[in-house]
C-alpha positions in Angstrom: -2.6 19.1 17.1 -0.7 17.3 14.6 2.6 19.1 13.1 1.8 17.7 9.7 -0.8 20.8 7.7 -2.7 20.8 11.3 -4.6 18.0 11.3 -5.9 16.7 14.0 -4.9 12.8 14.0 -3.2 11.5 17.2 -0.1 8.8 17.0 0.0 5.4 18.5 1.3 1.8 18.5 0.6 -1.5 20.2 1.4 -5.2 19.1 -0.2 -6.6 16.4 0.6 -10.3 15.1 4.0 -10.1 17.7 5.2 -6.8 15.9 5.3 -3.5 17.0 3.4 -1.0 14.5 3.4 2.5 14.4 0.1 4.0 13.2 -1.4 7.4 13.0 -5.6 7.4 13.9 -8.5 10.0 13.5 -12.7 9.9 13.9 -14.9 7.2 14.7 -17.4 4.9 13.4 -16.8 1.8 11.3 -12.8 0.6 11.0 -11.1 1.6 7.8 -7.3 1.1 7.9 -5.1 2.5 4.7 -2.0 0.6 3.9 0.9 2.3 2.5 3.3 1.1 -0.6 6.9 1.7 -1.0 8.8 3.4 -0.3 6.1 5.5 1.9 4.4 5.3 5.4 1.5 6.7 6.7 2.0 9.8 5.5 0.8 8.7 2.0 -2.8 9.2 3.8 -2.3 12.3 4.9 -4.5 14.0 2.4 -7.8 11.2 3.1 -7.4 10.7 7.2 -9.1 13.7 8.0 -11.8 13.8 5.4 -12.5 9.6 5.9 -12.3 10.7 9.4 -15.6 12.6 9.0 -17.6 9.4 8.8 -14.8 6.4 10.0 -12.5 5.3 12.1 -9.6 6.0 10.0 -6.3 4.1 10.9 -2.7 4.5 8.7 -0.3 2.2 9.9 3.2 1.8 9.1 3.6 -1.5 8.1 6.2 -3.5 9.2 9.5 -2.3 8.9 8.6 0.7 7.7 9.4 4.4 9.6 8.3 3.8 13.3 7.1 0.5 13.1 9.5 -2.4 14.5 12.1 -4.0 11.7 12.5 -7.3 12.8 14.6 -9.4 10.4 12.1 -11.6 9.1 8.3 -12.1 8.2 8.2 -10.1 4.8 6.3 -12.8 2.8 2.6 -12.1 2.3 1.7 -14.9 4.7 3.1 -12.4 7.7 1.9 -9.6 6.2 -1.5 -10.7 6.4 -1.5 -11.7 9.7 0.0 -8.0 10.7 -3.9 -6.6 9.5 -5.5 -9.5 11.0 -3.9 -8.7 14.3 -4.4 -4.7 13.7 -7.9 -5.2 13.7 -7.9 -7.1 16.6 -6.0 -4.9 18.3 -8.9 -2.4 17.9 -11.6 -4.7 19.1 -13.2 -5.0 15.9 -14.0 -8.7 13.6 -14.1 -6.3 10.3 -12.8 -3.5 8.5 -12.8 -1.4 5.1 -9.2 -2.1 3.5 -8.1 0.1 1.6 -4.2 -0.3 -0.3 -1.8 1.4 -2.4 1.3 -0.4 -4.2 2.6 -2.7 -1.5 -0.7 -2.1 1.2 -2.8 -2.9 -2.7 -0.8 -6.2 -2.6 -1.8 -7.3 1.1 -5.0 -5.9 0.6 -5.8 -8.3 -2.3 -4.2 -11.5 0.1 -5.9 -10.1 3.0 -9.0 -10.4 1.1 -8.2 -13.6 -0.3 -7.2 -15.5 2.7 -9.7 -13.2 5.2 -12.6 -12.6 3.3 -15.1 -12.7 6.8 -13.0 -10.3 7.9 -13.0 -7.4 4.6 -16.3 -5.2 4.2 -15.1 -3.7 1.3 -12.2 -3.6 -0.3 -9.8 -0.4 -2.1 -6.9 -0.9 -4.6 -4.9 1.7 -5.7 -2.5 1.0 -8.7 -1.8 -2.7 -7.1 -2.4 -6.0 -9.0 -4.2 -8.6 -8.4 -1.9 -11.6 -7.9 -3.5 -13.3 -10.8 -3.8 -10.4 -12.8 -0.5 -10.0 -12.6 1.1 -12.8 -12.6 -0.4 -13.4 -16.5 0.8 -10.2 -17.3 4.1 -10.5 -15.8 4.3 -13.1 -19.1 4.1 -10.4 -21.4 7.4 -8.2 -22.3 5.8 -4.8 -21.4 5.0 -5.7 -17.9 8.2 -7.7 -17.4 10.4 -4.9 -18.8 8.6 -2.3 -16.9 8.9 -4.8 -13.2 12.5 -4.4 -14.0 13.4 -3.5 -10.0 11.6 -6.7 -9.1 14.5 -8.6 -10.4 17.0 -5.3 -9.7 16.0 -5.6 -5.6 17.1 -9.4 -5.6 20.7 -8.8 -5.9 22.2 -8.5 -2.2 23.3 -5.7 -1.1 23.6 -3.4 -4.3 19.6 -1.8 -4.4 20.5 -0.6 -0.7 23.9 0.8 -1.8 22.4 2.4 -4.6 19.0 3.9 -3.2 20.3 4.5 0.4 22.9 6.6 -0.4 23.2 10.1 0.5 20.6 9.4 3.5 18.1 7.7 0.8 18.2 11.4 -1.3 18.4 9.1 -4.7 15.0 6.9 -3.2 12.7 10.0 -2.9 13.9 11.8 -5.6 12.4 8.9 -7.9 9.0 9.9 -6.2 9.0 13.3 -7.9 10.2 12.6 -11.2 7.7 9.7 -11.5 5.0 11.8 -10.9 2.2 13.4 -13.3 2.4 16.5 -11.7 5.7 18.2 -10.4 3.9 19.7 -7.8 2.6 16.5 -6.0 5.8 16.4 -3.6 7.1 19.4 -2.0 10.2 19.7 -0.4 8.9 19.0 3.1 7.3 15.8 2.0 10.4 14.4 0.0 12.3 15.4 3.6 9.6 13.2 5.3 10.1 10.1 2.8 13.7 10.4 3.3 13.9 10.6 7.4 11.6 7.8 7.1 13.6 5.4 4.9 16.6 6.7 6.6 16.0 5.3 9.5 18.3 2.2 10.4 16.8 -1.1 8.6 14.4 0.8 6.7 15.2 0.3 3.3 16.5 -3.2 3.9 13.2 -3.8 5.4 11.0 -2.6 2.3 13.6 -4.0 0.0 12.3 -7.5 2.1 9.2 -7.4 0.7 10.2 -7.9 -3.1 13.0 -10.8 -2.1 10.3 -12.5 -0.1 8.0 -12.1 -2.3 10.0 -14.0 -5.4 11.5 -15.9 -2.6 7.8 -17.3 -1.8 6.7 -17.9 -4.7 4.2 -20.8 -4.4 2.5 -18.7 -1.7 1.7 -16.4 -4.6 1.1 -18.8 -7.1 -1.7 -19.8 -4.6 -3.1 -16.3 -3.7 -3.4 -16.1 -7.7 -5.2 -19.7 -8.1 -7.7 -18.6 -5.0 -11.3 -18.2 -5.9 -12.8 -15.1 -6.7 -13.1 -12.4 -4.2 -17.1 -11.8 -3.6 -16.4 -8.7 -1.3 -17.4 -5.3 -2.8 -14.3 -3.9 -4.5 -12.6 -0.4 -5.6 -10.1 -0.3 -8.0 -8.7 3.5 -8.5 -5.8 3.5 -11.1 -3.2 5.9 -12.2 -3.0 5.9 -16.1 0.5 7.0 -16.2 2.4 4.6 -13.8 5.1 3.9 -15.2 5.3 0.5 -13.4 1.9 -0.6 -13.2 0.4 -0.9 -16.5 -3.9 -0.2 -16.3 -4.0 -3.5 -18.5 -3.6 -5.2 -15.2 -6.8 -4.0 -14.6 -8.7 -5.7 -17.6 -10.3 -8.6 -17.1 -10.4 -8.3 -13.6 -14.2 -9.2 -12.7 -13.2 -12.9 -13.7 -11.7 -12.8 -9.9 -13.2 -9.6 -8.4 -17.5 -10.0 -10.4 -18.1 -7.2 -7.6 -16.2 -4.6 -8.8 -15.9 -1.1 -9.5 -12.7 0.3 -11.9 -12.0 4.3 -11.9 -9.4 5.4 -13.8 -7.4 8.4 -13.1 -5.3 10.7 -14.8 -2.3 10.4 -13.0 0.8 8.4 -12.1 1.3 5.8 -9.6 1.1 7.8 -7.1 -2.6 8.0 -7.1 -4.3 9.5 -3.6 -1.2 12.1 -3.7 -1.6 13.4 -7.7 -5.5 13.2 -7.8 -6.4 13.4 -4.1 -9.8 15.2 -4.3 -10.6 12.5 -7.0 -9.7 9.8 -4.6 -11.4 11.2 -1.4 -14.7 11.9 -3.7 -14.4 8.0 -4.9 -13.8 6.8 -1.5 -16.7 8.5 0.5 -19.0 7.2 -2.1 -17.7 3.5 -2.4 -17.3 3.0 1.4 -20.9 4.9 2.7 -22.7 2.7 0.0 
């Protein structure tokens, strides 16, 4: 029995794409794996394991560099990142799986779709742009103004100063006060955020992925100028995010034609503010 609210998930990791990952894994049936966003781990999921569970094969990873998962000192860039899910899967046996993302997992979800599309049955984005999506509205000052800490986590040093300090207390905090709903975080799951990002080469790590990703910038420029993504698709979007603007999500079937869009009242934090909302939309979208 799991410590976290009783479920009944077990814990796990094995070697996927040369790294060791962490992941947390419930029920069987068909693969779904949930990818996390900063500055989170598994435990994001922990409201949707156990209900996807029901009908899946539910795996939440860390990815890499995050909580329990190895930290090695490079392979950040989307590229890597990529390869991490490709190699999860095969780790598990399997040629396919349901991928579904939020903030950072969104981001590889989209490339993993892009560059693996055999290899997607369906395909879940919460409050994550597509790269080409966002790259035009990146253009515009309300996007760029509110991507400020894109630009903020390229300056060495400083962002893990900053966000680290006090065992990562400033990091986590941002989680509550960011959110809709006060309630959304209690005190125990801010105290599981901050042991996670706590640990040594954490933050660096997750700080990794927005210096690789300006740092590889034609890799994005060419996950944006891909063709469109013919795989079934989910987009579930937080209104509020204070980030992530839900403009990023118009015009989106001129790269996505099979899509779905649900909006949610919410911030960005979307399967922890609304998750009834999100389990309901997920058990319909993935047993279509």
């Amino acid at each position: 029995m799991n410590a976290v609210t009783g479920e009944t998930w077990t814990h796990h990791e094995g070697i996927a794409n040369g790294v060791r990952l962490h992941w947390v894994e419930q029920g069987s049936g068909p693969l779904v794996l949930l990818l996390h966003g900063f500055p989170e781990f598994w435990y994001s999921w922990r409201r949707q394991i156990a209900v996807l569970a029901e009908r899946f094969h539910v795996v939440a990873p860390d990815l890499r560099g995050y909580n329990l998962s190895e930290k090695p000192p490079s392979g950040y860039d989307m590229e890597t990142l990529t390869e991490d899910v490709s190699g999860l899967i095969q780790l598990f046996g399997e040629q396919q799986a349901a991928i579904v993302g939020h903030d950072w997992g969104g981001a590889v979800a989209w490339a993993f779709a892009i560059r693996h599309p055999e290899s997607v049955t369906r395909l879940v984005v919460l409050n994550a742009p597509h790269p080409a999506r966002f790259a035009e509205e990146i253009r515009k000052p309300r996007q760029l103004l509110r991507s400020w800490y894109i630009l903020f986590f390229q300056i060495p040093l400083l962002p893990e100063l900053l966000l680290g300090a006090n065992r990562c207390w400033p990091l986590v905090r941002l989680m509550r006060r960011s959110a809709v709903q006060a309630d959304t975080f209690s005190d125990e799951d801010l105290e599981r955020y901050r042991v996670a990002m706590a640990r040594p080469g954490a933050l660096k790590a997750a700080i990794a992925y927005y210096r690789a990703a300006v740092r590889g910038r034609r890799s994005m420029e060419e996950l944006a100028a891909a063709g469109p993504i013919q795989t079934p698709t989910l987009v579930l979007w937080g209104e509020q995010d204070q980030a992530l603007g839900k403009e990023l999500t118009y015009g989106l079937e001129r790269w996505v034609p099979n899509l779905q869009v649900r909006y949610l009242d919410c911030g960005h934090w979307t399967q922890q503010e609304r998750s009834g909302d999100v389990n309901r939309y997920l058990l319909e979208f993935l047993t279509a």
